[in-house]
C-alpha positions in Angstrom: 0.0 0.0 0.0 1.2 3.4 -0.9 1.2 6.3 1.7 0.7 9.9 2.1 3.6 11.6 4.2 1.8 15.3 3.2 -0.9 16.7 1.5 -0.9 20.5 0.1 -1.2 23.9 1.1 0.6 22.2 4.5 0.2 25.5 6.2 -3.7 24.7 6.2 -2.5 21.4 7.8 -0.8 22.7 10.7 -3.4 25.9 11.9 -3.7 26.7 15.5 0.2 25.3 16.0 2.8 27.8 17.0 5.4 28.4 14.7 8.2 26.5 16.8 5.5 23.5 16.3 4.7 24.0 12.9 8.6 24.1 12.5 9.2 20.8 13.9 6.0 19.1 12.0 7.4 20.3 9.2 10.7 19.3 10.0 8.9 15.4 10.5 7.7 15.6 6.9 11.0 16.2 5.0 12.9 13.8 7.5 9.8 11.0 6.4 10.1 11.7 2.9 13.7 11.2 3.2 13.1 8.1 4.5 15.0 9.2 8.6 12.5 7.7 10.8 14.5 8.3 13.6 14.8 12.0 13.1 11.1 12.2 12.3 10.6 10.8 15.8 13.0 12.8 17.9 10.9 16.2 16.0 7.6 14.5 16.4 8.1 13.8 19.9 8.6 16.9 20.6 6.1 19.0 18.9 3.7 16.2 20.5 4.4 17.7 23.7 2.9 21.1 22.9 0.2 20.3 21.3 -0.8 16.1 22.1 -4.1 16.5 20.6 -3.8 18.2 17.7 -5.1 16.1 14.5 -2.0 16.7 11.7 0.2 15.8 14.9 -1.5 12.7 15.4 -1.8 11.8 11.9 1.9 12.2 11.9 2.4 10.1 14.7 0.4 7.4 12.9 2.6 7.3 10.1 5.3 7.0 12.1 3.9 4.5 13.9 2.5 2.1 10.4 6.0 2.6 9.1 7.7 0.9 11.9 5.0 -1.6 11.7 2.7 -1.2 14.8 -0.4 -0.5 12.6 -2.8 -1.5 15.9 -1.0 1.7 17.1 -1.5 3.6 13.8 -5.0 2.6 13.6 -5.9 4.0 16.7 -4.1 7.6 16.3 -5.7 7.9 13.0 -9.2 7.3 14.3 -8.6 9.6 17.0 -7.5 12.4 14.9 -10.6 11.4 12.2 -12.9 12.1 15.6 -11.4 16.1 15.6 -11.4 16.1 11.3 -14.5 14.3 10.4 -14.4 15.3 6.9 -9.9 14.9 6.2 -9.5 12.5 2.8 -6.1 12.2 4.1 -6.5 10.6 7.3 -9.2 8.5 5.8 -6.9 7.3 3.3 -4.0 7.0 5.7 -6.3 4.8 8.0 -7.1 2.8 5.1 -3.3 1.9 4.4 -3.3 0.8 8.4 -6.2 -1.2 8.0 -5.1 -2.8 4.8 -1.8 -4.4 6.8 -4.0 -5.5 9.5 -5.7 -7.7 6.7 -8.7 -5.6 7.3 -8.8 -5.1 3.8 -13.4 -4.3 3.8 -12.8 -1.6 6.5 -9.7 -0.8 4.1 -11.7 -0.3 1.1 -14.4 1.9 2.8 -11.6 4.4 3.7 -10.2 4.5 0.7 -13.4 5.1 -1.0 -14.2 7.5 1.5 -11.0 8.9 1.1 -11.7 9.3 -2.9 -14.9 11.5 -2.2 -13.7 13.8 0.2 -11.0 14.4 -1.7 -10.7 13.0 -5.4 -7.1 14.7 -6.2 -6.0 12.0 -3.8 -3.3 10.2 -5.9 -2.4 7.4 -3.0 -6.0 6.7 -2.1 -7.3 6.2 -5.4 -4.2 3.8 -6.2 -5.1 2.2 -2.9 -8.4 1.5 -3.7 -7.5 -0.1 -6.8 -4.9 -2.3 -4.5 -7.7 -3.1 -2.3 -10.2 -3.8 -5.3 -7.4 -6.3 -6.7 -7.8 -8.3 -3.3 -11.4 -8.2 -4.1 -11.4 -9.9 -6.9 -12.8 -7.0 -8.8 -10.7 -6.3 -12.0 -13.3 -3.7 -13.5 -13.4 -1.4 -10.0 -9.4 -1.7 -9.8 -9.1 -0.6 -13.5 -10.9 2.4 -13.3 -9.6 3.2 -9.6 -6.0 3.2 -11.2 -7.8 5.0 -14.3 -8.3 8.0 -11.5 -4.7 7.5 -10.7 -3.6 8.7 -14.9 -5.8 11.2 -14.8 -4.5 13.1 -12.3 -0.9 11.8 -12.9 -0.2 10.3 -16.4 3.2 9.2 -15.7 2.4 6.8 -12.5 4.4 3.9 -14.3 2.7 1.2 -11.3 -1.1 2.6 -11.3 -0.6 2.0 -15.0 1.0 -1.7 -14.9 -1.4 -2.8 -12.4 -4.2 -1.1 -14.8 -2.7 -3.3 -17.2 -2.6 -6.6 -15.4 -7.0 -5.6 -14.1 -7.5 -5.2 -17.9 -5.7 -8.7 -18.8 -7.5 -10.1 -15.8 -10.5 -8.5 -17.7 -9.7 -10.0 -21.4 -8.9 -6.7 -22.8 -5.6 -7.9 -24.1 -4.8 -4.7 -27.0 -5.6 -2.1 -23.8 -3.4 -4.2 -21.4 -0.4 -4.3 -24.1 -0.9 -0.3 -24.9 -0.5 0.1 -21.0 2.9 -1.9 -20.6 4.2 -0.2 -24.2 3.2 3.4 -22.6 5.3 2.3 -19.6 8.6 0.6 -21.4 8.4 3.7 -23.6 9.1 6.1 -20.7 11.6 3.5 -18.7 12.8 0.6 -21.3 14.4 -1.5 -18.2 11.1 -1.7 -16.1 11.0 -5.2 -15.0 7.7 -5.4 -14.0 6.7 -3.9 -17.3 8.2 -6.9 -18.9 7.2 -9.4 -17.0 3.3 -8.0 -17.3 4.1 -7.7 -21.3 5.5 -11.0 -21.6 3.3 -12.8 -19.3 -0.1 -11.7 -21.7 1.2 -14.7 -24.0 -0.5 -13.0 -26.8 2.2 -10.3 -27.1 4.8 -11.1 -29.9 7.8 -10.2 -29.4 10.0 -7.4 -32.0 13.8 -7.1 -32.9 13.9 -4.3 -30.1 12.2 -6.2 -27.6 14.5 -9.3 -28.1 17.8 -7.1 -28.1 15.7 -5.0 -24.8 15.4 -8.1 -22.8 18.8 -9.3 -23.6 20.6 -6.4 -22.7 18.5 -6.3 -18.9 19.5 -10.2 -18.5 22.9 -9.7 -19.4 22.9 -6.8 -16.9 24.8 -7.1 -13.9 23.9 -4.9 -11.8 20.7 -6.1 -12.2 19.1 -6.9 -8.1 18.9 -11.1 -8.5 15.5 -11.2 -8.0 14.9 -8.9 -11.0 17.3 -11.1 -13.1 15.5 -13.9 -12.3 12.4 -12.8 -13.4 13.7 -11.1 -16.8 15.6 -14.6 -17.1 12.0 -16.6 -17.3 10.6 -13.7 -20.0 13.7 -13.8 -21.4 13.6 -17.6 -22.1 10.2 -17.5 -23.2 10.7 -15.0 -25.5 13.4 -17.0 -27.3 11.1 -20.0 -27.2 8.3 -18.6 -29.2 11.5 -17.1 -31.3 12.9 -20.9 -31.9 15.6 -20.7 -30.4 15.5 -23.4 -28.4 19.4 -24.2 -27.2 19.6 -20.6 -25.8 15.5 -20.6 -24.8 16.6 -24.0 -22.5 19.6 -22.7 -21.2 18.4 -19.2 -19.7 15.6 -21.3 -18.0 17.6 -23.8 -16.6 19.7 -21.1 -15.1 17.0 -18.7 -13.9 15.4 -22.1 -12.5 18.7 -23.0 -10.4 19.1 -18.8 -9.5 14.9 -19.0 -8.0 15.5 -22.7 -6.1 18.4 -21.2 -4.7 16.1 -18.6 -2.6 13.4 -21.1 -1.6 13.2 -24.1 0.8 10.7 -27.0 -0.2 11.1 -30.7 1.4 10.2 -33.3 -2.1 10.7 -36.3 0.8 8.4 -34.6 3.2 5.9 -33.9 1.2 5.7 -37.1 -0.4 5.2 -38.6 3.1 2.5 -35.9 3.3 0.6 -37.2 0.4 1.3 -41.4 2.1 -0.2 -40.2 5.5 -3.2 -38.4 3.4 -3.8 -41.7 1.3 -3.9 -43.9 4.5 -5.9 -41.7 6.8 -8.8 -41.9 4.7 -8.5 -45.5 3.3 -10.8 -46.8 6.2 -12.8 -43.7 6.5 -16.8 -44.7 5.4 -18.2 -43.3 2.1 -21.3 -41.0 3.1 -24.2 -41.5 0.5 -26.3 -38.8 -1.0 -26.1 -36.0 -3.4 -24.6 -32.8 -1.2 -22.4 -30.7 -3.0 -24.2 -32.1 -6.2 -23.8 -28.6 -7.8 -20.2 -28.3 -7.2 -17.3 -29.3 -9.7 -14.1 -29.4 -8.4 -11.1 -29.2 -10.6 -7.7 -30.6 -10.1 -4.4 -31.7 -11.5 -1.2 -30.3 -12.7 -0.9 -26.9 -13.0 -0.1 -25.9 -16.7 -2.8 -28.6 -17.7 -5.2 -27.1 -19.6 -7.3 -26.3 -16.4 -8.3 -22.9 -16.9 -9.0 -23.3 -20.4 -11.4 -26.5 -18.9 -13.0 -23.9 -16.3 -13.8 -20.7 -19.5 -15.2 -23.9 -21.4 -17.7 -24.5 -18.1 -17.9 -20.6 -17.6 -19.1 -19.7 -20.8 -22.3 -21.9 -20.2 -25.3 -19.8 -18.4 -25.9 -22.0 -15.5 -22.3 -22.3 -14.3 -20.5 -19.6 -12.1 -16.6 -20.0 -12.3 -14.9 -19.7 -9.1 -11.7 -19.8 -10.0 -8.7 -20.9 -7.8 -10.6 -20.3 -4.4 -8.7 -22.2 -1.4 -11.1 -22.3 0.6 -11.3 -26.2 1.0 -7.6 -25.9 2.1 -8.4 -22.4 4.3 -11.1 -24.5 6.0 -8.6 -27.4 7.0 -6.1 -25.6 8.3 -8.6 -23.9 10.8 -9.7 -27.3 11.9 -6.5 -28.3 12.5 -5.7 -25.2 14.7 -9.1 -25.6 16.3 -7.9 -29.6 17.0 -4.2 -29.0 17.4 -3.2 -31.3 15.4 -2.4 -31.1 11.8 -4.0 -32.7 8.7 -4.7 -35.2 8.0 -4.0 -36.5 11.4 -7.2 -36.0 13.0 -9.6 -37.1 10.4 -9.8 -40.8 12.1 -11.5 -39.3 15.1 -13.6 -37.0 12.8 -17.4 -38.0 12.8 -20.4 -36.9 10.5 -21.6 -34.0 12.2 -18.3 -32.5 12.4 -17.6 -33.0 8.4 -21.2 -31.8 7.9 -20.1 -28.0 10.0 -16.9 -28.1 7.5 -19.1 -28.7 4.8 -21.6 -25.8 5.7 -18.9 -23.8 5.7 -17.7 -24.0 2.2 -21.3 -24.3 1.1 -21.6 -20.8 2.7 -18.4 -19.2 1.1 -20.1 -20.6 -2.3 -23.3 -18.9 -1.7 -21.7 -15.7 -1.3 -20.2 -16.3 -4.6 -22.6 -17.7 -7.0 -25.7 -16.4 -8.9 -28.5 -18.5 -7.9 -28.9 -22.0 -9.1 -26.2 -22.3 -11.0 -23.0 -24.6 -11.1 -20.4 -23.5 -9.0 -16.7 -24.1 -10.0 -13.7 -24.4 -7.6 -10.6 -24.6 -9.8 -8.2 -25.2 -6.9 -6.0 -27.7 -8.6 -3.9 -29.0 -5.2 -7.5 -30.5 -3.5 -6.3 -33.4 -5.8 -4.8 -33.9 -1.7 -7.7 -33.6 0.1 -10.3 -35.8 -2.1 -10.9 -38.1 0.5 -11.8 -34.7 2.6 -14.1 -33.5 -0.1 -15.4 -37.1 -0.3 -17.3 -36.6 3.5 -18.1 -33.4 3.1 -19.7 -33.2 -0.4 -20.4 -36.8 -1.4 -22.2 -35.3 -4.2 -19.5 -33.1 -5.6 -18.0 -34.1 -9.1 -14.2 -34.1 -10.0 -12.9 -32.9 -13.1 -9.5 -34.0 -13.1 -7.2 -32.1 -16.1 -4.5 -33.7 -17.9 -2.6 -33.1 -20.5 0.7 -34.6 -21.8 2.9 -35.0 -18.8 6.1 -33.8 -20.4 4.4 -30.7 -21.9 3.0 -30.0 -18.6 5.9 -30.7 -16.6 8.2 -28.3 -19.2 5.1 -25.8 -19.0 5.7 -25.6 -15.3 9.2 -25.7 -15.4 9.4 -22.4 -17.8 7.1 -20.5 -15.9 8.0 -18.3 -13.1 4.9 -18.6 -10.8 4.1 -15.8 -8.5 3.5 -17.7 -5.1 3.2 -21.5 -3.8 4.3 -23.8 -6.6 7.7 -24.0 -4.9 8.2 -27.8 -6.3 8.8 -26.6 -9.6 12.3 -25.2 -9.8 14.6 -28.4 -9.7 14.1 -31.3 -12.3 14.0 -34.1 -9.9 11.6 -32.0 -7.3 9.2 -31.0 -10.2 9.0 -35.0 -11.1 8.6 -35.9 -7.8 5.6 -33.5 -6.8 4.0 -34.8 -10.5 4.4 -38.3 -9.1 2.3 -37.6 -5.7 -0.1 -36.4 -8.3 -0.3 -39.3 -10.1 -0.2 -41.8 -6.9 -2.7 -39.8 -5.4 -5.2 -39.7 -8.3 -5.0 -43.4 -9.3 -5.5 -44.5 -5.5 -8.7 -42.2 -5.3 -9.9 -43.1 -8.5 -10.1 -46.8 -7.1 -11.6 -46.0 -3.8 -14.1 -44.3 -5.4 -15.4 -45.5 -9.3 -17.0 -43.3 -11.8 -16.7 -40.6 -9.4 -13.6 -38.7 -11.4 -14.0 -37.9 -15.0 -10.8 -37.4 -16.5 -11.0 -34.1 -19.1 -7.6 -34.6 -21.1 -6.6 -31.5 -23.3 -5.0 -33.4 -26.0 -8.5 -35.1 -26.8 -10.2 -31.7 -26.6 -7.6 -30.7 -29.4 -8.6 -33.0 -31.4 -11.9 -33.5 -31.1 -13.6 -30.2 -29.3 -17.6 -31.0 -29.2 -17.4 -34.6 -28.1 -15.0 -33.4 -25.1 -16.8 -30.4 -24.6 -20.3 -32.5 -24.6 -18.9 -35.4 -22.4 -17.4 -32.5 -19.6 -20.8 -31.0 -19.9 -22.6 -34.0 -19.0 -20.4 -35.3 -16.2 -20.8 -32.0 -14.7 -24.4 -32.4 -14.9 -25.0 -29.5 -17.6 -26.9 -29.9 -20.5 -25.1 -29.6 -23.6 -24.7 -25.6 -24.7 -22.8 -24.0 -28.2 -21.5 -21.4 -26.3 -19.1 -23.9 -24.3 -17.4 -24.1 -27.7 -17.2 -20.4 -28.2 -15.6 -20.6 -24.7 -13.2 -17.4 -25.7 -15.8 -15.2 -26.0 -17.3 -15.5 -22.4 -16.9 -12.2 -20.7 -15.0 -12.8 -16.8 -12.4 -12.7 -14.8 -9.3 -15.1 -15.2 -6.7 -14.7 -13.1 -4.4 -17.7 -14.2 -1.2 -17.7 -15.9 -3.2 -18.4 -19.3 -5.6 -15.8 -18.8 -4.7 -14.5 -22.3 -4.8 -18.5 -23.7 -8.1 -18.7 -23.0 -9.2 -15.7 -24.5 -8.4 -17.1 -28.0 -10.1 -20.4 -29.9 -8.5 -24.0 -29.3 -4.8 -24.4 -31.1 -2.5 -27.1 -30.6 0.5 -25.2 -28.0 3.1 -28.0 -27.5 6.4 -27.3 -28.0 8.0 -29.0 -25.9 8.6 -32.1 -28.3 10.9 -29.4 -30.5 13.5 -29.4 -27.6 14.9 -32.7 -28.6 17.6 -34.1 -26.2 17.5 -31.1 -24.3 14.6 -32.4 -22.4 16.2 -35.7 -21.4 17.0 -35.3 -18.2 12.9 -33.9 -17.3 11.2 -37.1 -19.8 14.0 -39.3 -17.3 12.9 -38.2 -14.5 9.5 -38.3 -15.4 9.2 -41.8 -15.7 
């Protein structure tokens, strides 16, 4: 969240101080903007002695107060000087910032809107509305609060990327590229103008953009995190170029530079997935048809998964959820409640207490979904917690998504993911996590027969209206044309192939033009 140190004319700011106080407030201000917390204290504390109870001192205070991270603290100071300055857009939009690092982010986004109409020339709170609207999960209020943002300052390079990313998010793939061009005009080494460009999939890349992104990677004074991330783009740039040798060999080492910041246990989490299998293989199979109007899809990332969910989305009588987590959010609590992790205590779990689960996530639907229709959860890890799903939502239907494993392993190798996918960064750790998978689905497909349809991208390349017919049905929907015009449905993807599915069906492999160069991943695969 961004925040607002001053606001102008200041002088209006600091009425009813003396001038030895307004000296030192001012004196706070240029020692914040300068980033010198500690002489911003030492002046705050003692103008706060004059005049404790004076609004723009306590505002001041407050910042001091989020920047050091006590934002209980800033809340507080900024609600006490709101109660002296009903009607001040800048402490609402100050107390919005607080409330957003709290995780408050509803109160957040009533500040910040109330922020925006006390005082619309507020550059910080319309940019953290947007912010707070991204949270939301609503791409069409964040675009036109970072619209707000350009009007009153054009050159606001990250209002316009993340303007950029709500207008991807939103299918409206020419504005999103225009966006990132504006920026890389103005500053041709913005990483996260690349990334954002490169990562709309539909953007093909020019002469200048090759030689742009070569001349960043090669850069060494470059921060490693930011060389890591131009090293994916990079890469995939020179795949959809050809050139494969070079393509491979920036991946591989942006793949070893990323695993070399992260921690992630392959063993551990294979014994994860063992203890999972076993603590449900003498659990009883409720009967009935709860949860009959939810469709679970898992699998693989990079599997064709979010082009399976548009395909369901585009039909009338199906609300997409998209990657929710709540399943997973919902264990965890119960294991907190229990003190003991998952899947530990499902043995002494009984009905009533996988029925309160289940009302739970049947309440975070509701909330979600227009009435009567098919709700989508597109969370792709509950391929773990089936059994769970199993007792809670006997009625539930699995879609699980596959695709060639060596086109989805490479996928996921090339791709830089932006949080939790942590397995994917090593050859032998990737083929491990895609083995779990694999385990996991074949010993839940024989507990449980018929209960899985298997939705496998290849055959939906070849032959789109059986596949799309056959995922219909199993998801109890009746057969619709629109499915087939599935790039034409207008909502919000927030996926990695967010731009993919905005275009017809095509064949994407490539990794089959690699040759040898993929030996060591097929290897390990099997």
């Amino acid at each position: 969240m961004s925040t607002h140190f001053s606001a102008a004319p200041l002088h209006d700011r600091l009425r009813g101080l003396a001038p030895r106080v307004q000296q030192l407030a001012r004196g706070t201000l240029r020692a914040l903007e300068a980033g010198n917390l500690d002489e911003a204290v030492a002046s705050l504390d003692e103008a706060m002695t004059v005049a404790p109870s004076h609004p723009e001192l306590l505002r001041l205070c407050g910042l001091t107060e989020h920047l050091q991270g006590r934002h209980g603290n800033a809340v507080a100071l900024f609600r006490k000087a709101a109660g002296t300055w009903r009607d001040d857009g800048l402490i609402a939009s100050n107390l919005g910032a607080a409330l957003a690092q709290l995780g408050d982010i509803d109160a957040a986004l009533r500040e910040f809107t109330r922020a925006t109409e006390l005082d619309p020339t507020l550059i910080d709170a319309w940019f953290n509305l947007g912010r707070a609207l991204e949270w939301r999960h609503d791409a069409a209020g964040a675009h036109a609060a970072f619209g707000a943002v350009l009007e009153l300052e054009p050159q606001h390079m990250p209002a316009r990327i993340l303007r950029a990313e709500a207008a991807k998010t939103m299918g409206q793939l020419a504005e999103a590229e225009a966006e990132l061009r504006f920026v890389l005009r103005q500053d041709p080494a913005s990483v996260p103008a690349w990334i954002a460009l490169v990562n709309l999939k539909s953007f093909h890349a020019n002469a200048d953009d090759l030689r742009a992104l070569e001349r960043l990677y090669r850069a060494t004074a470059l921060p490693p995190a930011h060389h890591v991330d131009i090293g994916f783009a990079y890469g995939s740039v020179l795949e959809a170029e050809g050139r494969h040798r070079e393509a491979f060999d920036v991946l591989a080492a942006s793949n070893a530079a990323k695993r070399r910041t992260l921690r992630w246990d392959a063993p551990a989490v294979s014994r994860l997935v063992d203890d999972i299998l076993a603590a449900f293989a003498e659990t009883a199979v409720p009967q009935g048809t709860r949860g009959g109007d939810i469709v679970f899809l898992v699998g693989m990332p990079r599997s064709g998964s979010t082009l399976a969910e548009q395909i369901l989305a585009a039909h009338p009588d199906v609300t997409a959820g998209g990657e929710t987590g709540w399943l997973a959010g919902l264990l965890q609590a119960e294991s907190q409640r229990r003190g003991a992790r998952f899947p530990y205590w499902v043995v002494s779990a009984n009905d009533d207490e996988w029925t309160r689960l289940a009302d739970d996530y049947l309440a975070r639907v509701a909330m979600q979904r227009r009435p009567g229709t098919v709700f989508t959860d597109k969370t792709l890890t509950n391929w773990q917690t089936l059994g769970a799903i199993r007792r809670m939502l006997p009625g539930a239907r699995i879609v699980h998504c596959l695709r060639d494993p060596l086109e989805t392993a490479w996928s996921c190798y090339k791709h830089n993911f932006a949080s939790d996918q942590l397995w994917s960064y090593d050859v032998g750790e990737l083929a491990a996590f895609f083995r779990d998978e694999v385990r996991a689905m074949r010993t839940w497909n024989a507990r449980h027969p018929g209960w899985i349809h298997v939705h496998r991208h290849e055959t939906l390349i070849a032959e789109p209206e059986a596949t799309v017919a056959t995922l219909l049905e199993q998801c109890g929907l009746a057969f619709d044309p629109k499915c087939l015009r599935f790039h034409e449905a207008e909502r919000d993807v927030r996926t990695a192939s967010a731009a993919q599915v905005r275009r017809p069906l095509r064949d994407t492999a490539v990794a089959g033009r690699y040759g040898a160069l993929l030996d060591g991943l097929r290897d390990a695969l099997k």
